[in-house]
BAMI-249348 format. One record per residue: residue number from 1; x, y, z of N, C-alpha, C in turn; residue in three letters. Coordinates in steps of 0.001 Angstrom, whole numbers, plus 500000, padded with zeros to 6 digits. Layout:
<recs>
+-----+--------+--------+--------+--------+--------+--------+--------+--------+--------+------+
:  nr :    n_u :    n_v :    n_w :   ca_u :   ca_v :   ca_w :    c_u :    c_v :    c_w : rest :
+-----+--------+--------+--------+--------+--------+--------+--------+--------+--------+------+
: NUM :      X :      Y :      Z :      X :      Y :      Z :      X :      Y :      Z :  ALA :
...
+-----+--------+--------+--------+--------+--------+--------+--------+--------+--------+------+
</recs>
This chain:
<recs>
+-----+--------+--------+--------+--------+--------+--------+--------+--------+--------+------+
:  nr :    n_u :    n_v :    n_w :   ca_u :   ca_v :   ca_w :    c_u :    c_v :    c_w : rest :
+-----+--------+--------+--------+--------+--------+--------+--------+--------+--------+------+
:   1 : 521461 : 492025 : 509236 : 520081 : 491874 : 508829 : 519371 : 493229 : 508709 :  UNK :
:   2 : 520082 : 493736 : 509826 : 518861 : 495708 : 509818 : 519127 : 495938 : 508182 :  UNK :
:   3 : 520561 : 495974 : 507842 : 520731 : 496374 : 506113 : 520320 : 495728 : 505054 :  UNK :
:   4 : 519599 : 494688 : 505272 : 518604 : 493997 : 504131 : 517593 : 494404 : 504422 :  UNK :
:   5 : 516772 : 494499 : 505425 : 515897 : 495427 : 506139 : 515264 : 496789 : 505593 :  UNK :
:   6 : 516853 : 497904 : 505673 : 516717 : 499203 : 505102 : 516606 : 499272 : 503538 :  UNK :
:   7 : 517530 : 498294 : 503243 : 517610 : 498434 : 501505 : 516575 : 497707 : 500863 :  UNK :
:   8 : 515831 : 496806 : 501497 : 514279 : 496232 : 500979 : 513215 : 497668 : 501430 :  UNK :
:   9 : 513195 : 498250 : 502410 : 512493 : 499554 : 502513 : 512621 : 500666 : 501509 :  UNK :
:  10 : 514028 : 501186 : 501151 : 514606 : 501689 : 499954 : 514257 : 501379 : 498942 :  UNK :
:  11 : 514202 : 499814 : 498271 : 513773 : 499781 : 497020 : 512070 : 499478 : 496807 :  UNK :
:  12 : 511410 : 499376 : 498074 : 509874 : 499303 : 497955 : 509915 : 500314 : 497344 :  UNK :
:  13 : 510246 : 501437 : 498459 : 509839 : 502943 : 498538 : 510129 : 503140 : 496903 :  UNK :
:  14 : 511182 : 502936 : 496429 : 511714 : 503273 : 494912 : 510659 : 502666 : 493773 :  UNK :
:  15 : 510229 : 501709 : 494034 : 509156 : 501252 : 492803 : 508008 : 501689 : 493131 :  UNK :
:  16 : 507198 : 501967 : 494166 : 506114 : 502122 : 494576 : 506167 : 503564 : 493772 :  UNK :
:  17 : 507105 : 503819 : 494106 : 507088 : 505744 : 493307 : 507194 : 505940 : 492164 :  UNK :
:  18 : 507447 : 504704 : 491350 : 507442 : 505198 : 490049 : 506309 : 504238 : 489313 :  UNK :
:  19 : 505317 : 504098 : 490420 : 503919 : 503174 : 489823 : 503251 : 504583 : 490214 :  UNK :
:  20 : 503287 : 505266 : 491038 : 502397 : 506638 : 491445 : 502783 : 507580 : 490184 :  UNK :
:  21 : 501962 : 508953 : 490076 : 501793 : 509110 : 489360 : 502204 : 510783 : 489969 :  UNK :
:  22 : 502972 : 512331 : 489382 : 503342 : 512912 : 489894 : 502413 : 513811 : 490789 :  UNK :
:  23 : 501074 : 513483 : 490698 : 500164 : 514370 : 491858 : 499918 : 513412 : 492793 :  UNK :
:  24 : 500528 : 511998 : 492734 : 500117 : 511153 : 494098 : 500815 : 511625 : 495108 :  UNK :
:  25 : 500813 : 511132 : 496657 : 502206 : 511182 : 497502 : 501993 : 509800 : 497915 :  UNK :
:  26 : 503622 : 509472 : 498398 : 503500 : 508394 : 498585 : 504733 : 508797 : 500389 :  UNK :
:  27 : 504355 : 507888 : 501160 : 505062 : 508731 : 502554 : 504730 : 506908 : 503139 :  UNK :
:  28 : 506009 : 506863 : 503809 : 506407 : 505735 : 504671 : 505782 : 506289 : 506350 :  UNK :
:  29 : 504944 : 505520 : 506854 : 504327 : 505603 : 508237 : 505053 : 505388 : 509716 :  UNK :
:  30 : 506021 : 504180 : 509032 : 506586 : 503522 : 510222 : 506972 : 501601 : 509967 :  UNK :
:  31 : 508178 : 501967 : 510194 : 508144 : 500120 : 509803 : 508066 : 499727 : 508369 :  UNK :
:  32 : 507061 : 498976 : 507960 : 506750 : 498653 : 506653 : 505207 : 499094 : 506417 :  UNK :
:  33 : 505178 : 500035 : 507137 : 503765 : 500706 : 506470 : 503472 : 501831 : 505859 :  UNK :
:  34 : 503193 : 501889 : 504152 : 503342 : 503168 : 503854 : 501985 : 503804 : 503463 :  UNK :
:  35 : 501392 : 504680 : 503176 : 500145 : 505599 : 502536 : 500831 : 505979 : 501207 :  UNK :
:  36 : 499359 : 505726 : 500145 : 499842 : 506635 : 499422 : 498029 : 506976 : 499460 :  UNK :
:  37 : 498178 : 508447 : 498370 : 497322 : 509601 : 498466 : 496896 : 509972 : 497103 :  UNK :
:  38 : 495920 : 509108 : 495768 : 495897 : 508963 : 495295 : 495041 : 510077 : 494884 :  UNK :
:  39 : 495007 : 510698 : 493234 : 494613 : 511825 : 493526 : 493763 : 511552 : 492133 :  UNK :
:  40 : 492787 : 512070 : 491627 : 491592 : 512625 : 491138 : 491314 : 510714 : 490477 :  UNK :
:  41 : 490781 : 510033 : 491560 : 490218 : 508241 : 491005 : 489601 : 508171 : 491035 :  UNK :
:  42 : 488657 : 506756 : 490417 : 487407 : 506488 : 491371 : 487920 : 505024 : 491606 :  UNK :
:  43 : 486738 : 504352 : 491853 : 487085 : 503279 : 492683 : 487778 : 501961 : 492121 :  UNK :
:  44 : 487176 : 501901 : 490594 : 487750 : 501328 : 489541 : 489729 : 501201 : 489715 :  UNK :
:  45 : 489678 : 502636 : 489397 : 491180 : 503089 : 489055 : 492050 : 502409 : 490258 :  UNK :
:  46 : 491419 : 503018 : 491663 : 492001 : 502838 : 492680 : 492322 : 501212 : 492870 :  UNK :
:  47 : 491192 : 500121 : 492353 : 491471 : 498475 : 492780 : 492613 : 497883 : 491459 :  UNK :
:  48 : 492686 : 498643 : 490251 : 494169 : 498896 : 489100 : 495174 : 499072 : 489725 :  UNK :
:  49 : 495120 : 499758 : 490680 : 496596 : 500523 : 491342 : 496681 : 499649 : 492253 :  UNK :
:  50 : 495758 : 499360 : 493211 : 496257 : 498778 : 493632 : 497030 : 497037 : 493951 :  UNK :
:  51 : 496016 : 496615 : 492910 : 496724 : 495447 : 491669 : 497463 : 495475 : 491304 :  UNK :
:  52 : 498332 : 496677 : 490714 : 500036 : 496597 : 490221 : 500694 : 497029 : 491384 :  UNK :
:  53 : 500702 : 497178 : 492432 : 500949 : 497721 : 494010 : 501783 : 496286 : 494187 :  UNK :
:  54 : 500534 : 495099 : 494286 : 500793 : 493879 : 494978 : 501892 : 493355 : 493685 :  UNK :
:  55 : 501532 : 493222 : 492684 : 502281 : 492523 : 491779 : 503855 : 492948 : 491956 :  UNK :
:  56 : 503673 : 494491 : 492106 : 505149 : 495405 : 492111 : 505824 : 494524 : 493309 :  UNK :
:  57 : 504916 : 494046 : 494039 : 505906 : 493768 : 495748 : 506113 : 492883 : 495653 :  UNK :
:  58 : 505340 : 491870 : 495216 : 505411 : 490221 : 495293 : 506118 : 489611 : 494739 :  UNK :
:  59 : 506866 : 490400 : 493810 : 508392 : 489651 : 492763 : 509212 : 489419 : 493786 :  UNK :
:  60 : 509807 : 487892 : 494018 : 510489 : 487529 : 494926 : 511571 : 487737 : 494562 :  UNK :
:  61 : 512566 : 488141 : 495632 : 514010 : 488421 : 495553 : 514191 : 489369 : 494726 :  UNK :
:  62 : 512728 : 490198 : 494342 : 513570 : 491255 : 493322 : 514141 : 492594 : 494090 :  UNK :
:  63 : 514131 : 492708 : 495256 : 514702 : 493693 : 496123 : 515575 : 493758 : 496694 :  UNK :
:  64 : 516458 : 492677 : 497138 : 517612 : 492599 : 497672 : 518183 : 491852 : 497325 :  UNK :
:  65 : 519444 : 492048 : 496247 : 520159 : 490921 : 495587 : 521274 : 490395 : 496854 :  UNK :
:  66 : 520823 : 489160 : 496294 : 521428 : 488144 : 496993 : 521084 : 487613 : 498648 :  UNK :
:  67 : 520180 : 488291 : 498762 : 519130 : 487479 : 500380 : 518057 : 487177 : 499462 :  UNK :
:  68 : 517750 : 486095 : 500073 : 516311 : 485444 : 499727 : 514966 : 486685 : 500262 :  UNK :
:  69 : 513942 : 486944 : 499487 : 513101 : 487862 : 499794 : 511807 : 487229 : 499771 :  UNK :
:  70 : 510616 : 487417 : 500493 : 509373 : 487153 : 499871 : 508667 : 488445 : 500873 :  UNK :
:  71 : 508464 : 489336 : 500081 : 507437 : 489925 : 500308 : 506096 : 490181 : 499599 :  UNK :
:  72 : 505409 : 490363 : 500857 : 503385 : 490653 : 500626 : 503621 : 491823 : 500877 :  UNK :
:  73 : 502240 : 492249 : 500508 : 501583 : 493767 : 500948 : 499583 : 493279 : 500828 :  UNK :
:  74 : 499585 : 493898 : 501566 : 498233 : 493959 : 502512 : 497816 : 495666 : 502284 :  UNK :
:  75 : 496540 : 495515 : 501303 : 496651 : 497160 : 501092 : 495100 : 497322 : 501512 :  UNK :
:  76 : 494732 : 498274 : 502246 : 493545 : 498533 : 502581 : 493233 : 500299 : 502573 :  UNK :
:  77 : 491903 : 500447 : 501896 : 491840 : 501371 : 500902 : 490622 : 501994 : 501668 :  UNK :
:  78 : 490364 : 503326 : 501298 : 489452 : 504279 : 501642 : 489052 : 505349 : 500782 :  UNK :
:  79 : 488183 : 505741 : 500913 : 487463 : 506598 : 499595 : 487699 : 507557 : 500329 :  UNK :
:  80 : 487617 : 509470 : 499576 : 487247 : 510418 : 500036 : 486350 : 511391 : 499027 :  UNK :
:  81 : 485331 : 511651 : 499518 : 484738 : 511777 : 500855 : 483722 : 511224 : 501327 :  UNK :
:  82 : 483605 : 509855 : 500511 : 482653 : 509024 : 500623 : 483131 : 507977 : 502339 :  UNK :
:  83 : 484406 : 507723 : 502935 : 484070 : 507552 : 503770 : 484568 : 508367 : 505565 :  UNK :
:  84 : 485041 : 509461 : 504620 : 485167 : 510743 : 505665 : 486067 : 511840 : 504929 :  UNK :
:  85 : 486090 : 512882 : 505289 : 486660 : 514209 : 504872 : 487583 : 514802 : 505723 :  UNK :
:  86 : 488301 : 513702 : 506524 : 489478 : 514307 : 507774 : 490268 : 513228 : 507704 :  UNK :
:  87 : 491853 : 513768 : 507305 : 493037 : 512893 : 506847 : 493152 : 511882 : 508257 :  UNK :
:  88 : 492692 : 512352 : 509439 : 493006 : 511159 : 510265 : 491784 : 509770 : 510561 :  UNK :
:  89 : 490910 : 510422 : 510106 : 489236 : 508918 : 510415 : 489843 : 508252 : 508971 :  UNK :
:  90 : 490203 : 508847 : 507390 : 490701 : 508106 : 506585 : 492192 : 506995 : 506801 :  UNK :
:  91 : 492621 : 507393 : 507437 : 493996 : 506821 : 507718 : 493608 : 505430 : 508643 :  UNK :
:  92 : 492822 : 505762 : 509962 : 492226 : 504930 : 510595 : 491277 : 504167 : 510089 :  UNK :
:  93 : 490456 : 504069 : 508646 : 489695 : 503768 : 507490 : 490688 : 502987 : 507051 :  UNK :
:  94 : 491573 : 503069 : 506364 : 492512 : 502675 : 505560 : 492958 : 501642 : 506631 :  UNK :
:  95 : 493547 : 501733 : 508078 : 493635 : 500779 : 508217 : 493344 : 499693 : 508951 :  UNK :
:  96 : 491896 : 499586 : 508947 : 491239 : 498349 : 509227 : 490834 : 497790 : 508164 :  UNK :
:  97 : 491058 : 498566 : 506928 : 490966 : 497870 : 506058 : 491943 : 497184 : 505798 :  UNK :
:  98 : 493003 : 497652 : 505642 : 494452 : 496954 : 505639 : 494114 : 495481 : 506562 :  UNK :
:  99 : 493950 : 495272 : 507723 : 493630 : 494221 : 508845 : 493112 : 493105 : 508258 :  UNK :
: 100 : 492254 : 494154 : 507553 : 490909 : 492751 : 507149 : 491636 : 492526 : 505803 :  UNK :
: 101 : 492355 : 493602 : 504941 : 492870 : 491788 : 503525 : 494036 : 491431 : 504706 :  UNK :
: 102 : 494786 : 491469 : 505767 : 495292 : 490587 : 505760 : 495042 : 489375 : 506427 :  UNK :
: 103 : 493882 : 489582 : 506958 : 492902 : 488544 : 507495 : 492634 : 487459 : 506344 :  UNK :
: 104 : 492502 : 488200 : 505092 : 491951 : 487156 : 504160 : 493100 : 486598 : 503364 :  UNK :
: 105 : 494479 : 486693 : 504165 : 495433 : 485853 : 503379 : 496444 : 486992 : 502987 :  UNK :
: 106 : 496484 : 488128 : 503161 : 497623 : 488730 : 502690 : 497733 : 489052 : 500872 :  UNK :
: 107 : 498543 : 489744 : 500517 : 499168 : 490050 : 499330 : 497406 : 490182 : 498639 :  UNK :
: 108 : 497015 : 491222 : 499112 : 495696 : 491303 : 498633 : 495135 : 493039 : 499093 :  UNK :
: 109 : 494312 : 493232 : 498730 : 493489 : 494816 : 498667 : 492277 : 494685 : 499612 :  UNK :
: 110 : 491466 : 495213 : 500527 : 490340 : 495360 : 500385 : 490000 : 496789 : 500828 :  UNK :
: 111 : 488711 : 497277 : 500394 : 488193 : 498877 : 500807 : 487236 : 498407 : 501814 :  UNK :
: 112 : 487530 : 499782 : 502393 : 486865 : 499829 : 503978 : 485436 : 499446 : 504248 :  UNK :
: 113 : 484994 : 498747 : 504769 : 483350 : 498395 : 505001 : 482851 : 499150 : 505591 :  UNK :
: 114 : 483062 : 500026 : 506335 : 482179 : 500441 : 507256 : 481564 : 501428 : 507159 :  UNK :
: 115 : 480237 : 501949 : 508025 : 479733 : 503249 : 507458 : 480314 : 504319 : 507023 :  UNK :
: 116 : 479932 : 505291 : 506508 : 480300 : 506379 : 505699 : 479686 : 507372 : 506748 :  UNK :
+-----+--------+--------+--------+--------+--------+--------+--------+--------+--------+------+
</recs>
């Protein structure tokens, strides 16, 4: 099972990177949680991306041939420098936002509520 595991991590990581764009980064956190670092957006662009994000993930079984697959993604989003200017209060931004779409059901986006 760990090797359906790694090779569903492998081929996230592999499509997610070729939906980014070559000034994004895209960096795995831990587990199944990755950042990416989207670079000159606004907020528009950013809820696009991250719309083909979910669509990219949510194709069932398209990641590991021959195990049954269903994966979500739960993406929770943060502005800069509208809701801080230090890579770690954004990260911690990012993810309570993450919390809260998956509060609202998963395989979904939301940006951070909270003060600026």
């Amino acid at each position: 099972m760990e090797f359906v595991r790694a090779t569903l991590i492998i081929n996230v990581t592999t499509m997610l990177k070729q939906r980014l764009r070559k000034t994004d980064i895209l960096a795995r956190l831990g587990g199944d949680e990755f950042a990416a670092l989207l670079c000159q957006v606004d907020r528009k662009q950013t809820e696009i991306i991250a719309k083909q994000m979910i669509e990219i993930i949510s194709q069932k079984g398209r990641f590991t041939q021959g195990y049954p697959t269903n994966v979500t993604a739960s993406i929770g989003i943060t502005l800069f420098p509208t809701h801080s200017n230090e890579a770690q209060s954004l990260l911690a931004c990012a993810d309570q936002a993450m919390y809260l779409a998956k509060e609202k059901g998963r395989n979904g986006f939301c940006f951070y509520q909270g003060n600026p």
